[in-house]
Every structure is written in structure tokens, then in C-alpha cells.
N, C-alpha and C positions, 0 to 999 in steps of 0.2 A: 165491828167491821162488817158482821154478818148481816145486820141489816142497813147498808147502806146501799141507796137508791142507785142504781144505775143509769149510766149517762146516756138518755138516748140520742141520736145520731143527727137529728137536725137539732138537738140544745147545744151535742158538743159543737157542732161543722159548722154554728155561727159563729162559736167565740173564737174558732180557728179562720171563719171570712174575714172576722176583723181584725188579724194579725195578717192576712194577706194582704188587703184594702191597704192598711198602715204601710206595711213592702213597699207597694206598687205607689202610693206617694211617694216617700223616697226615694224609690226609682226613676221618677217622672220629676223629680225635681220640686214636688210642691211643700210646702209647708209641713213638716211633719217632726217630732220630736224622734230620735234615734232609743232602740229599743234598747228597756235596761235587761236587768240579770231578772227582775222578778217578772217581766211581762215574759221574759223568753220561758221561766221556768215551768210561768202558765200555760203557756202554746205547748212545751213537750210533755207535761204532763197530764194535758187534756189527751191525747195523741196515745200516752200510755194506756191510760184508764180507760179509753176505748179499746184498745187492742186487746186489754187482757182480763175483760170483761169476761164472764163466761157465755156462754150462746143461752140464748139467741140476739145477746147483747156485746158477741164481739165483731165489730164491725170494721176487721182489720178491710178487706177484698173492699169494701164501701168506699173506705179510705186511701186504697191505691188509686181507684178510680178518679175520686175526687180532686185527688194530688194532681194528676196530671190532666181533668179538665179545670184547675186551677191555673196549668200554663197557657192551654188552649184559649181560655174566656181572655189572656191578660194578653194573648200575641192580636186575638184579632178584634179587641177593641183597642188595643195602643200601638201595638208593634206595626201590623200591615198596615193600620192609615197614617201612619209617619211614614211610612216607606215607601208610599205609593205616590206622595205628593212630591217626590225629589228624580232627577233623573244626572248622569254622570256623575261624577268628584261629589258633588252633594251626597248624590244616594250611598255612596259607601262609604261615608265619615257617619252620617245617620244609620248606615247599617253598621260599621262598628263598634257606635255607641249602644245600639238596642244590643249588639251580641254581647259586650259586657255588662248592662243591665242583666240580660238571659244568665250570665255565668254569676252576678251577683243572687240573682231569685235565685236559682238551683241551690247555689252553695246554703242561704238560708232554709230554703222552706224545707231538703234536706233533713237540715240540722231539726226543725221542728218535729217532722215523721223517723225522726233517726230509726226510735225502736221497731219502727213499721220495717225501715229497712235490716234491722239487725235480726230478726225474725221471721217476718213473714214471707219476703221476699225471699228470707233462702229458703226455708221451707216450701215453697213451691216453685222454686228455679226460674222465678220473672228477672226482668231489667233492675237494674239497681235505682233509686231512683235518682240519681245524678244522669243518668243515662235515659232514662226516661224523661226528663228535662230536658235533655241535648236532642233525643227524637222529635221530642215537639216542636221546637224551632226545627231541626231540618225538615220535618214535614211538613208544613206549614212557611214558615217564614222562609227557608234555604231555596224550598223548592220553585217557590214566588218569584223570587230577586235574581237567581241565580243565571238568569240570564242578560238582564238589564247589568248587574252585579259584573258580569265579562267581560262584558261591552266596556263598560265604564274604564275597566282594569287595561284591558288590550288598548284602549284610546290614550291611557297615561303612559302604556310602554311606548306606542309609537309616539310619541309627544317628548317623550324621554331619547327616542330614537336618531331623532330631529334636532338635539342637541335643547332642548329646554330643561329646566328643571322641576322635580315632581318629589312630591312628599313619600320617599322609598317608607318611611319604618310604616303609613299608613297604608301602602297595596302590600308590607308584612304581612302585617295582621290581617287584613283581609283575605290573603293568601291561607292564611294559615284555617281561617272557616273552611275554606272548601276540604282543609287536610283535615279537621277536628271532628268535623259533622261525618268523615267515613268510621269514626270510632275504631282508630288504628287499621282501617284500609285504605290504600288510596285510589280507589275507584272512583267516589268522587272527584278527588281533584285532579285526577288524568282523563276521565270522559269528560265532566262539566268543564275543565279549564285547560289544560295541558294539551290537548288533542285541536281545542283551537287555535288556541299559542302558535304551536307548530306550524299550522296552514297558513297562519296570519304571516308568521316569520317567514316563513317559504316564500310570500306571496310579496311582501315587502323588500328581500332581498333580490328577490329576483327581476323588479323593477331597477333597482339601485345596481344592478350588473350590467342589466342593457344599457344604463347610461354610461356606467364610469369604461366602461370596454371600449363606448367609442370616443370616449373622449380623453383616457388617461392612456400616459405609458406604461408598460408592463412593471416598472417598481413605483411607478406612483398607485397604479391600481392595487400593488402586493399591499403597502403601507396602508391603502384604505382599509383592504381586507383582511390585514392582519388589527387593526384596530378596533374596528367589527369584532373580530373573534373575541379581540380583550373586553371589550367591554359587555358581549354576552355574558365572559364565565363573569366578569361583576357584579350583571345583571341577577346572575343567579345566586350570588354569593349573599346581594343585599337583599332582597327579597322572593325568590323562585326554589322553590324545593329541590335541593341537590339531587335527586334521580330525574330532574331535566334537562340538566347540566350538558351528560352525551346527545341526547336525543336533540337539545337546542343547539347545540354546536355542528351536530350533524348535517341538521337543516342549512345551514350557515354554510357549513363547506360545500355543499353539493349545490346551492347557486351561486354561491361567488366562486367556488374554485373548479371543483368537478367538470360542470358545464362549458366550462370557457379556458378549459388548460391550457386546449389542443392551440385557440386563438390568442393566449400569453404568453405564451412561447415561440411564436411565429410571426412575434409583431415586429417589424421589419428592421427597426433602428431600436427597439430597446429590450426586445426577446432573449430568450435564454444565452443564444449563440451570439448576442451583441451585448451584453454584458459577462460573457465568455473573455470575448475580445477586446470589451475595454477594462479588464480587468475587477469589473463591480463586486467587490467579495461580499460584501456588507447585504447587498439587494442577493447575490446566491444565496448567501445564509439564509437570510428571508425565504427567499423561494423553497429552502429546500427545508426551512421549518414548516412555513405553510405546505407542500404538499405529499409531508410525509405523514399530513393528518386521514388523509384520505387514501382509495383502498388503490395500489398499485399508481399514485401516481407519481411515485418517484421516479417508473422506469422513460418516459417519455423525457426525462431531464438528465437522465444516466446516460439513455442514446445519444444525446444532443450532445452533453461534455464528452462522449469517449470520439464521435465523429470530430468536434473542434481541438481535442488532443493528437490526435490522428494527422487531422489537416496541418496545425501545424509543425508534426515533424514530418508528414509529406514535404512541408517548406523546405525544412532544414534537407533533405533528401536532396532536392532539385537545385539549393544555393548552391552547397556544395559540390552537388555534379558541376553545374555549370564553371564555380570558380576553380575545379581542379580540369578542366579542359583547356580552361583558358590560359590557363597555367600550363599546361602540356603542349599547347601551342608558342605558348614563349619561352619554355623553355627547353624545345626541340634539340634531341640529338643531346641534352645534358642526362648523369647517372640520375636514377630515381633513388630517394632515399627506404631504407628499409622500414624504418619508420614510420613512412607516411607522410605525405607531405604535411603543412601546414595548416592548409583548407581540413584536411580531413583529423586531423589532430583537433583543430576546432569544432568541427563537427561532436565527435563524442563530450565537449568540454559541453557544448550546447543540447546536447542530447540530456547531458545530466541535471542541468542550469532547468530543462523544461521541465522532468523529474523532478526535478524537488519543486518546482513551482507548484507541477497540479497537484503533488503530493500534499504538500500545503492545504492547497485547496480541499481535499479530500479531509482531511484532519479539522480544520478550522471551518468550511461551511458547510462541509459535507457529514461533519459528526464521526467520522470516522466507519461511514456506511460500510459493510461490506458490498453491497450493488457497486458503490461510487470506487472502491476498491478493485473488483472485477472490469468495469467500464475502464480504466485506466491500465489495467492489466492489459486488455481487449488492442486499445489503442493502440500502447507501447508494442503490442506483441506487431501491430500492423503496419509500424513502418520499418524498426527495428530488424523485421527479416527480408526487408528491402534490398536489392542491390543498389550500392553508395558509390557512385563513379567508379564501376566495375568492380568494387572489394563491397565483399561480408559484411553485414556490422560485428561481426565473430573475430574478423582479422581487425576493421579498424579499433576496437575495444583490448585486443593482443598487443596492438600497436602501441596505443594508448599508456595501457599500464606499463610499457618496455620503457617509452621517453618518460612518464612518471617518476618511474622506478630508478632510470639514471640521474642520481642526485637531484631530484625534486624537477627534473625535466626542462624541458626551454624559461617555465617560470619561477625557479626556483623557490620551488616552496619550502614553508618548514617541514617537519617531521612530524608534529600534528595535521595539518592541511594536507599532507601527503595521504597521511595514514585517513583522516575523512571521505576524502576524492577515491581512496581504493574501495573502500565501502561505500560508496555510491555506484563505483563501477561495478562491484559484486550483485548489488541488488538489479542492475538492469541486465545481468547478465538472464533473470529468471526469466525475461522478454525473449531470449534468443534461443529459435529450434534448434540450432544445429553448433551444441552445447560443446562437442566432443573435435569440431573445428576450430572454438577458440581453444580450447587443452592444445589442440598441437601445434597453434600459432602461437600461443603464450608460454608453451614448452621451449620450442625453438629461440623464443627472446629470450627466456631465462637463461638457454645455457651461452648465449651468447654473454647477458650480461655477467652472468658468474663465471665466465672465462677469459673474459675481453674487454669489452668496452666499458664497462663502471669500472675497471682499475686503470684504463691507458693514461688518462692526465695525469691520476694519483700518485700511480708509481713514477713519473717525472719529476712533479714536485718534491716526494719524500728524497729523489737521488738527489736532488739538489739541498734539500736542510740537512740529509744524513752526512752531505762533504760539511756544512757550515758548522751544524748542530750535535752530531755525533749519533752512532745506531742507537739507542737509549731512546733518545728523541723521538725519532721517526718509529720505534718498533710500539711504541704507547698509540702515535695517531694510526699508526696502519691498526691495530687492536679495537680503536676508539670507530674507526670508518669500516671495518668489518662489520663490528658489531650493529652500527647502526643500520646497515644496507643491509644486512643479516634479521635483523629484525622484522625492518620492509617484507621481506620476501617472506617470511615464517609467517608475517599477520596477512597479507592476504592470499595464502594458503590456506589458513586456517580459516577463513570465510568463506572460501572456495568450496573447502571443505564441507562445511555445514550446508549451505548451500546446495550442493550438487554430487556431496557422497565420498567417502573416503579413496573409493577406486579412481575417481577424479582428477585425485592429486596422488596419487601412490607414488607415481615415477617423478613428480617433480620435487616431493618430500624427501626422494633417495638423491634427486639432483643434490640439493640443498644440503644433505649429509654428506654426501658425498666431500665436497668441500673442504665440512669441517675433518674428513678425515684425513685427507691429504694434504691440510696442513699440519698436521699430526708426523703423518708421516715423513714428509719433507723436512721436519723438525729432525726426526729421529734418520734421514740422510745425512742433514748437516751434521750433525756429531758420529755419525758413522766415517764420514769423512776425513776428521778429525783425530779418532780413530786411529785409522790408518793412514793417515798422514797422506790423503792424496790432495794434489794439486792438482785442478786442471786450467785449461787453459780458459775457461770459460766460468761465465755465474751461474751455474746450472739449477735450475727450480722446478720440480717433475710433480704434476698434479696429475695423480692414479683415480680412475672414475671408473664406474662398473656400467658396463657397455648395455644394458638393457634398460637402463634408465636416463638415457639421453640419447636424440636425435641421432641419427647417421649421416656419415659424412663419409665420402668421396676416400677413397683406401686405394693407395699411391704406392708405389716403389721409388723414395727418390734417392737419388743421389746424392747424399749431406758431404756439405765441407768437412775436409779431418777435423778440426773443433767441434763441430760439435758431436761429430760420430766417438770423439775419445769422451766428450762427457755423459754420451747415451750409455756406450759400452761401461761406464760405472757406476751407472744407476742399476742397468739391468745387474753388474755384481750385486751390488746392492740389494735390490729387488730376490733377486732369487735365492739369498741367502735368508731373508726373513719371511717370503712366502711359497710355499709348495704348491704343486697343482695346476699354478693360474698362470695363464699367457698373457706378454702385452701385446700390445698392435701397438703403433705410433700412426698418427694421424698428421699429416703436415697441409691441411686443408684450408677454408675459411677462417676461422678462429685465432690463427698461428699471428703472433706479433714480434718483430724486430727493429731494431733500433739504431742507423747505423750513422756515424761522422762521412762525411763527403767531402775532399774525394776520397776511397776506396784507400787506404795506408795504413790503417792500423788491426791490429787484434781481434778478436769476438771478447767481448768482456761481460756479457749476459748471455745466459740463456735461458728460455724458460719452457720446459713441455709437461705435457700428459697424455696417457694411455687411455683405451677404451674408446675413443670416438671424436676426440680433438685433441691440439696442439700449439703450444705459444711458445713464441722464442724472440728474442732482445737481442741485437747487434748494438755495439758504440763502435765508430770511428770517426773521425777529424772533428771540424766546426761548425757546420752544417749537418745539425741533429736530422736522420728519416726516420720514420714509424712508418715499415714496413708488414708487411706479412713474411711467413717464414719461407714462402717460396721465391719473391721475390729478392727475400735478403740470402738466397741460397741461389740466385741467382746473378745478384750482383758481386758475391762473391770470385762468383767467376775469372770476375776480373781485376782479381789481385794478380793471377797468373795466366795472364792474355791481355793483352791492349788491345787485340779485336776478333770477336767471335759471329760465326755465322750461323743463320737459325738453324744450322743443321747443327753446328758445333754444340750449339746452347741443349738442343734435343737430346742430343748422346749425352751431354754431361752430365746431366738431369735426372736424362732416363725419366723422361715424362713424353705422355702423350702430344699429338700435334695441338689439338681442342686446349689444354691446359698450358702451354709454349706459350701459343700465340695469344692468351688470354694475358699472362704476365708479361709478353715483350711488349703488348699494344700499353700495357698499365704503365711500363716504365720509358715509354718509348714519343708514344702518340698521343699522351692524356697530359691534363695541364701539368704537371711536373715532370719533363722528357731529362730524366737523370742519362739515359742512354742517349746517344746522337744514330742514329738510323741513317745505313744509306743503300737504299735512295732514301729523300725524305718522303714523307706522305704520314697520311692520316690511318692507315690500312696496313696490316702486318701478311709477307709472302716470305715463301720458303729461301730468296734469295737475296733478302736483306740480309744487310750486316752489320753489327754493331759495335760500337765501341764507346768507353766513359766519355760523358759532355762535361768534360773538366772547365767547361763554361759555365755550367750550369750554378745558377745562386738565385735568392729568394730574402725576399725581405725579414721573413720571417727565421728565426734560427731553428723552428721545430717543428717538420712539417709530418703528415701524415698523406702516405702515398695511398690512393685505394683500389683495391681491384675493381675491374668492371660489374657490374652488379651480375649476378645468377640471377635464375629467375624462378628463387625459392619458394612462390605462389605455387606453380604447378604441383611442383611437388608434396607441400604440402596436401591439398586437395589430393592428391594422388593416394600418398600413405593415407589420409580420412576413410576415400572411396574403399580401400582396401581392409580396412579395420574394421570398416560398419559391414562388409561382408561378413567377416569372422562373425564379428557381433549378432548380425541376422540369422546364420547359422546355427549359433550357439542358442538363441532363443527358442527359435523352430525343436532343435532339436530336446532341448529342457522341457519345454512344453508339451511336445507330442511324451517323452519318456512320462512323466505325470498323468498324462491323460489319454496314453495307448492308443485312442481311436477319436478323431475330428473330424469334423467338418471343414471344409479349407476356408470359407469365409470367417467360423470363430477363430480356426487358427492363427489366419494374418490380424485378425483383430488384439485376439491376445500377444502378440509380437509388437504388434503396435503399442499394447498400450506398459510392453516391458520396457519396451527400448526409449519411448517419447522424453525421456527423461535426460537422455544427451544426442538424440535428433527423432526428427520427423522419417520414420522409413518411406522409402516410394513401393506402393503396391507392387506394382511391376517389379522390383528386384524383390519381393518377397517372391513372388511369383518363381522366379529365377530361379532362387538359394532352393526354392521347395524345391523343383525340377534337379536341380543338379545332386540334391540330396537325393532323391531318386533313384540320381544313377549311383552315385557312391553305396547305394543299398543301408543307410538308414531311414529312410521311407519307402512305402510303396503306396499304391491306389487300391481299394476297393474294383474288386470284378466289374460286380453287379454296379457300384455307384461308384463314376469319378472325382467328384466331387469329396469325397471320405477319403483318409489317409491312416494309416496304420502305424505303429512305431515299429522298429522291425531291431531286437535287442539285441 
């Protein structure tokens, strides 16, 4: 082995030309028998025995060289004049045929110089020679074509653009050169290719906007440009390097959509507000997928829907004015219901109907935006605090839930449908400032309907099954109709509640218990009665309520018939034998219910009251059923023992005021049921009329309800509000200054403001006020030196 000859370096680098030569046939297509195992073993171990010659016979560094002007000799006698002679779709099927020839050579000659690579190259930290092969084409071959190479590519996208068909998995690969040749960078294929891509895209779409803008409508133009979009991310998916993906869509949005928002949206019959109006959900959706791609422009289509929400319950604002006027014109001189009339009953049913539309809307094309949420809040808040034919929407919403609430109201709904509509009505309540308005209008309905009017028909019916059917019967449905109306009122309290705060509903929660305790109680009457064996002359039924949890009413000295004064006088035994401490009041007010046969002959055979702040009572006599109040059936009493009394007589016997007289003789005298005969006649009650029973008097109907003339329990409402949100402003002020001793009066009313906004809007001005008048009560003062500063004063 010691004397064997050494290979020197042009006898080896022939026998290694003509295992190149052989390749580069192959490669080219010509004539060439494919290498076996023993030509290749020759080529790598010619390659060895070079390398590990000893010097001055190893002629590794020779042999790197050689390697790669081995690729150089073969790019620019074969490679660049194949490639020079072809231009478009040509040039890049022949370029990536040479680039897979390139990736066959490498792979071989490679394998020939393996040991060259397994050695020497690491030993002195060169290119590998696979990578040395991939340089030589990109410097030479890559750097040649690579513009022609672009050209060719950007003409198939727009040609693809255009709706033709183009050989995608060919601009892959071709694609895929300009990523290979950065050798895991992509600087080539973001400067050489990507960077033009983009201008071209820009430049193409932005043609294709100035036409379709004047010639489409705003959803034919979406459809174009959401189609666009799709078939970019395609475009990318089939052949475009996914980090082009944003940067291509980019391009994309900001001429078809960006530039031209302001002009799709304002396009006069198909714009945002015109498929608002014609209900287009399908095209919102759209709109509002397309441009939530881009940076803020969602909010120029949040304006546009909260202004067109708006607008149409400004509608609804202005129908209803006008149909409840028109209505007060014809129906001049008749009661107004407390209620509400019909118009405005509708109104809230409309109010909610729109609610849930754009609600919808908001959910289904809007994604559940929170912007498209707030824009809707925005709205609602705008017309919502409107005045609606001189009422709140605080009162009409009070209203609202009162006729609801009695037995599923004029539509009688079910007890589901019931229980939905009041959760709808909960959620628009979060629209309305003056939060602590509808509490006292929805207060006052309650105690109305849990004292009075959701049992007046009930308890008629049950008297009539309890003669057919027996107490048994009737005591299950009166149980069965508590409970359900009892339910009503617990479920939307308890939404209320959530809603807007436990303090909220405090007192109408105690209403509610209220209730149930006094029928508790009245249980434990009836058998005290029993008991003691009393008899009275009356049906006496005493509902005890604690006076700081319902409304105030009107506190009387009357005059009660002996009936029913003998059945008070045994409650009160009653009463103060099982509670110590506590006073009643009786109340013989609004609330009070009687029930009397006509003519005037018989007994009191119901009664029914309560303490604390109202009163109901039931009269029967003859065949002609009345539903009275209990003033009026305390007044017609009268006239079991007088056949004719004068308003003075009526006044002493009463022992009521003139205001409150003449309010009940006009009810039973001058209004459409004239049970009394008045004389003189007239429409107008004076201190020298006289009266006596209209033993004329009858009606088609066997069971009628007499009603007093209306109050005009608006003011006062509004009244006690004004009066409470003083307290409440006071209370703030004062909280606030105690926490933080020493303000400024602009933070202060700020922070009052932003205590209190939660059940109304305070007006500056009466902040202003409360600070003043606190002032002089001396828990505030001012600063000497600055007026403006306020001190707490402990």
C-alpha cells in the first residue's frame, strides 16, 4: 500500500469529467445508459483517494472548487441558453424543468464528493455542497430569469384574475424557487416577487373599484368584493406562500373596501340605511363581515344603524302622539283610563316588537358586536327618554306591566307569553333615565292590583260556584289564581331586581309579603271568631299591610254605617289581643270595593278592609248587582234611613270634606250610572242639590261597576319622585364629601352624578341647590380663600 502511486489531480478530475458529461446527458435527455453501483463506486472513490492522499497530493480545496465550476460550466452552456430563447408560460415550464434537472445534479454529484463533504467542508466551515449547488443556480441562473420569471407569474395571476384557467400546481413550484434559492430566508421571495405582487394587486383592484362603484349597488358591489376576498385567501392557499396571505388581503381591503366605505354606504336606494329599511339581513351580514376586516370601519355602519333605530322609534313616538290626541278629541269630556289608553298600550307592545327586531339583528348580522350593542343601547336610550303624548316612557312601561299583569291583560295571554313580555319589558327598562319614576308608577299599580282590581271579577265568579259548588271548590281556584298572579309579580321583581338593585324593589318585595301575611292572618281571624262565637252582621275580610311599604293615600274621618263600624270594632278586638305596640289607621280611599243589590233593602253581607294605607269593602243588596267603592257604598247607604238627602245632609253624615262630597255625588249622580236622581238635574254637583234613590234606575247588565272620577295621580306621582331624588341628592353629596372631606364642586357633582345615574339623570342645577341648602343646614361649608372647594363639616 506503501508504494502505491498517487492520483494526481488532472488523471483523477477526468475520470470524474466523465461521470459528469454522463449526468449532464441524462439530464438533457440524450442517449445515455443510467449509472450502475460499480460506475458510481468508481466516481466516489476516485473522490476518496484524492482527498486522503497525503500532501502534497491531497487535493481536497482543488476539488471543492472544481465541484462547483462543474455547475457553473453546465448552467451556462445548457441552462441560460434554454432560458433565454423562451419568454412567458414557456419560460417557466423550461425554468422548472432546468430547476429540477439542478436539484437532480446536486443530489448526484453530491453523493460522488460525499467524503469531500463529510470532511472537509466541516473542517473548514464552507457551504455544504448541496448548498453550494443551490448558490450556483441562484447566482447565475435565479438572478437572470428572475425578472422575466415575474413577469410571466404576475400575467398568469391576472389572467386567473380575469376568470381564465391556469396551471396553479406549475406557478407552485415556481413559486416555491424564489422561497428555496433564500436558503430558509424569505428575502428573496418578498423583495424579487411579493413586493410586486402587492403593487400589481393594488393597482388591479383599484381599477376594478372605480368601475363596479359606478356601476353596482351597494350589495351587488359587497358580493363582488367579498368574492374577491375569497378567492385571494385561494389564491394563496393554492399556490402563494401563506405569510402573503395578510399582506394580499390587505391590499384587497383597502381598495375595494377602505376607500370607498364612505360612497357604499350612502348610495341612495341600496346603502346601509336602505337595506336598514328594507330589512336586507343577509347583505348586513355581509357588510358587516366585510368591514370588520378593516381598521375602525365598523363604526360608520354602527352610526348609520343606531341613527335608523332611533329614527324609527322617533316614528313610533310621533304615531302615537298623534293617535292619542286624536283620541282626546273624540273622546272629549270622557274618564281617561289609568292605564293608559290603547294607543299608548300599543306603543310599549311596539317598542318591544322593535327591540327584539334590531336585537336580532345585532345577534345574527352583527355577531353579537359589542359596538352594535352599544349603537342600540345609544338609540333606544334616544327616544325611549322622550316624552310620548305628554307621559314618561317610565309611566307608559308602569302602565304597561299593570294591564299585563291583570290576567294576561286586554290579550290575554298565557302565563309563558306573560312571563316573556315582562322580560322584555325588564330589559328596555336599562334605556330609561329616570329609573326611580317607573318604581313609583309600577308601585302604585301594584298596590292597586294586589288590593283591587285583579280580584274584582274573581271574587264574583267564585260567589257565584261557592252557592252552586260548595267552599271546597272555590277555596282550591282562589289558591290556584293567587298563586299564579303571585308568581307574575315575584318573577318580575326578581328581574327588576337584578337589573337595577335590590333597593329597587325593597318596598314592593314587602308589598308582595305583605299579602301573603294577611292572608295568614285573616285565616287566624276567621277562627278567632269562631272562637268566640261572634256573629256579625257583615263578611268581614281585614288585609293588615305595613304602612311604609305602599303608596299613601288620602286619610279620612268617615262616617261608616253601624255594619260595618260593628265589624271593625272586632277586628280591632282581635287585632290587639294578638299584636302589641302597633296602630291601625283604616283607609277608606281609592282602593275601597263594594257591592251592592239595587234598590237599597237589604243587609251588608261583605265586607272587606285593610290597615296601613288602603281599604276594600263589598256591599250585596237586591237584583241589580253595584261595584262600588267604599265611599260611595257608604254613601248610598245613607239611604236606607232617608228617602231624600241634601248635600249638606250627605256632608255631616259622612263627615267628609266638600272636594271629596261632591266627587262621589257627581259619580253616583251625573256620570253614566245616575243611581241617585239629583234635583235640580244637571251635569254639575252645588251645595243645594238634593238627592234621593232613582228607584228607576236599571241596566242591561245585572253587574255593573260604578267608578269614581279619575284623580289625577300623575302629579303626584312626579311629586313624591321630585321629593325623593332630593333626599337621594342629599344623601350622595353628603356620603361623598364625608369620604373625601375636602372637593372641588365640579368633582363633587360629578361624583353624585355618577352615584345616583343608576335610577335617574340628576339636573346640575338642583345639585347646585341640595349643596347650597346643605350649607345652611351646616354639613357643608366653602373654602375662604376658594369658593369653589367645599369642606365636610362632621
Amino acid at each position: 500500500m506503501a508504494d502505491k502511486k498517487p492520483i494526481e489531480l488532472e488523471e483523477g478530475w477526468a475520470s470524474m469529467q466523465r461521470g459528469i458529461d454522463k449526468l449532464i446527458r441524462l439530464l438533457e435527455g440524450e442517449t445515455e445508459s443510467q449509472f450502475n453501483a460499480e460506475q458510481y463506486m468508481m466516481l466516489y472513490t476516485t473522490i476518496y483517494n484524492m482527498c486522503t492522499q497525503k500532501p502534497p497530493y491531497d487535493y481536497s480545496e482543488h476539488l471543492y472548487q472544481r465541484y462547483r465550476e462543474a455547475f457553473n460550466n453546465y448552467i451556462n452552456d445548457k441552462v441560460l441558453p434554454a432560458l433565454r430563447e423562451h419568454r412567458d408560460e414557456v419560460l417557466l415550464r423550461e425554468l422548472l424543468s432546468r430547476w429540477n434537472n439542478h436539484k437532480v445534479m446536486v443530489r448526484w454529484l453530491s453523493r460522488f464528493f460525499n467524503y469531500l463533504d463529510r470532511y472537509y467542508v466541516l473542517r473548514h466551515s464552507l457551504h455544504p455542497l448541496k448548498d453550494v449547488g443551490l448558490l450556483c443556480f441562484r447566482d447565475q441562473v435565479y438572478a437572470d430569469v428572475k425578472r422575466n420569471a415575474r413577469s410571466a407569474v404576475l400575467k398568469l395571476i391576472e389572467r386567473e384574475r380575469e376568470g381564465e384557467l391556469i396551471d396553479k400546481m406549475m406557478l407552485k413550484n415556481i413559486l416555491d424557487i424564489f422561497i428555496e434559492v433564500g436558503m430558509g430566508s424569505m428575502d428573496h421571495y418578498e423583495r424579487d416577487f411579493e413586493e410586486v405582487l402587492l403593487n400589481e394587486t393594488a393597482s388591479y383592484y383599484k381599477r376594478k373599484a372605480a368601475e363596479w362603484i359606478n356601476e353596482d349597488s351597494c350589495p351587488e358591489y359587497m358580493l363582488k368584493a367579498e368574492d374577491c376576498l375569497r378567492l385571494e385567501e385561494e389564491r394563496v392557499d393554492n399556490y402563494l406562500h401563506a405569510s402573503t396571505k395578510p399582506k394580499l388581503l390587505r391590499e384587497v381591503e383597502s381598495e375595494l373596501l377602505a376607500k370607498y366605505e364612505q360612497d357604499l354606504l350612502q348610495k341612495e336606494h341600496s346603502g346601509c340605511a336602505a337595506l336598514l329599511r328594507d330589512d336586507k339581513t343577509e347583505d348586513l351580514a355581509r357588510m358587516y363581515r366585510l368591514f370588520s376586516r378593516i381598521t375602525r370601519g365598523l363604526d360608520p355602519i354602527a352610526d348609520c344603524f343606531k341613527e335608523h333605530v332611533e329614527s324609527e322609534g322617533m316614528k313610533l313616538v310621533k304615531e302615537v302622539a298623534e293617535a292619542v290626541e286624536a283620541k282626546k278629541e273624540k273622546d272629549a269630556g270622557k274618564p281617561s283610563r289609568d292605564s293608559g289608553t290603547s294607543h299608548e298600550q300599543q306603543y310599549v307592545r311596539q317598542v318591544i316588537q322593535l327591540h327584539d327586531k334590531y336585537l336580532s339583528y345585532v345577534s345574527t348580522c352583527f355577531a353579537n358586536s359589542s359596538l352594535f350593542h352599544k349603537a342600540l343601547k345609544e338609540a333606544f336610550e334616544g327616544f325611549c327618554n322622550k316624552a310620548v303624548a305628554g307621559s314618561t316612557s317610565a309611566e307608559l312601561m308602569a302602565n304597561f306591566c299593570d294591564n299585563l299583569l291583570k290576567k294576561g291583560g286586554s290579550e290575554k295571554l298565557s302565563d309563558e307569553a306573560i312571563e316573556e313580555t315582562l322580560e322584555k319589558v325588564v330589559k328596555l327598562l336599562a334605556y330609561i333615565s329616570d329609573k326611580d319614576l317607573f318604581a313609583e308608577f309600577y308601585r302604585k299599580r301594584l298596590a292597586r292590583r294586589l288590593l283591587q282590581d285583579k280580584s274584582a271579577s274573581d271574587d264574583h265568579e267564585r260567589s257565584t260556584l261557592k252557592q252552586q259548588c260548595g267552599a271546597q271548590f272555590t277555596s282550591n281556584m282562589q289558591g290556584m289564581d293567587k298563586s299564579a298572579s303571585d308568581d307574575h309579580e315575584r318573577s318580575i321583581l326578581t328581574r327588576l331586581k337584578q337589573q337595577c338593585g335590590a333597593q329597587f324593589t325593597s318596598k314592593m318585595e314587602g308589598m308582595v309579603t305583605d299579602l301573603q301575611l294577611a292572608r295568614e292572618k285573616q285565616q287566624n281571624f276567621d277562627e278567632w271568631k269562631q272562637r268566640k262565637n261572634k256573629q256579625l252582621p257583615i263578611d268581614l275580610s281585614v288585609t293588615v299591610l305595613t304602612t311604609g311599604f305602599w303608596p299613601t293615600y288620602k286619610s279620612m274621618d268617615l262616617a261608616l254605617p253601624g255594619e260595618m263600624v260593628e265589624g271593625i270594632e272586632a277586628f280591632k278586638e282581635f287585632y290587639e289581643a294578638e299584636t302589641k305596640h302597633r296602630k291601625l289607621t283604616w283607609i277608606y280611599t281609592q282602593v275601597g270595593r263594594c257591592d251592592i243589590l239595587h234598590p237599597v233593602d237589604a243587609d251588608l253581607v261583605y265586607f272587606k278592609g285593610f290597615s296601613g294605607n288602603s281599604y276594600c269593602l263589598t256591599v250585596l243588596l237586591k237584583s241589580l248587582e253595584l261595584v262600588l267603592s267604599t265611599l260611595q257604598a257608604a254613601t248610598l247607604l245613607l239611604f236606607n234611613e232617608a228617602e231624600e238627602l241634601s248635600y249638606g245632609e250627605v256632608q255631616e253624615r259622612l263627615n267628609l270634606q266638600e272636594e271629596d262630597v261632591t266627587r262621589l255625588l257627581h259619580s253616583l249622580s251625573c256620570a253614566k250610572y245616575q243611581i241617585l236622581a239629583k234635583e235640580p238635574a244637571g251635569r254639575t254637583i252645588s251645595k243645594n242639590d238634593k238627592f234621593k234613590l232613582n228607584v228607576k234606575f236599571t241596566d242591561r247588565m245585572k253587574r255593573i261597576k260604578v267608578p269614581l272620577p279619575p284623580t289625577d295621580e300623575k302629579k303626584k306621582v312626579i311629586e313624591d319622585v321630585d321629593k325623593d331624588r332630593r333626599y337621594a341628592i342629599d344623601a350622595a353629596i353628603v356620603r361623598t364629601m364625608k369620604s373625601r372631606k375636602v372637593l372641588q364642586h365640579q368633582q363633587l357633582v360629578l361624583e353624585v352624578v355618577q352615584q345616583l345615574s343608576r335610577m335617574f339623570k340628576p339636573d346640575f342645577k338642583l345639585i347646585k341647590k341640595r349643596i347650597e341648602d346643605l350649607i345652611s343646614r351646616d354639613y357643608l361649608e366653602r373654602d375662604k380663600d376658594n369658593p369653589q372647594l367645599f369642606k365636610y363639616l362632621a
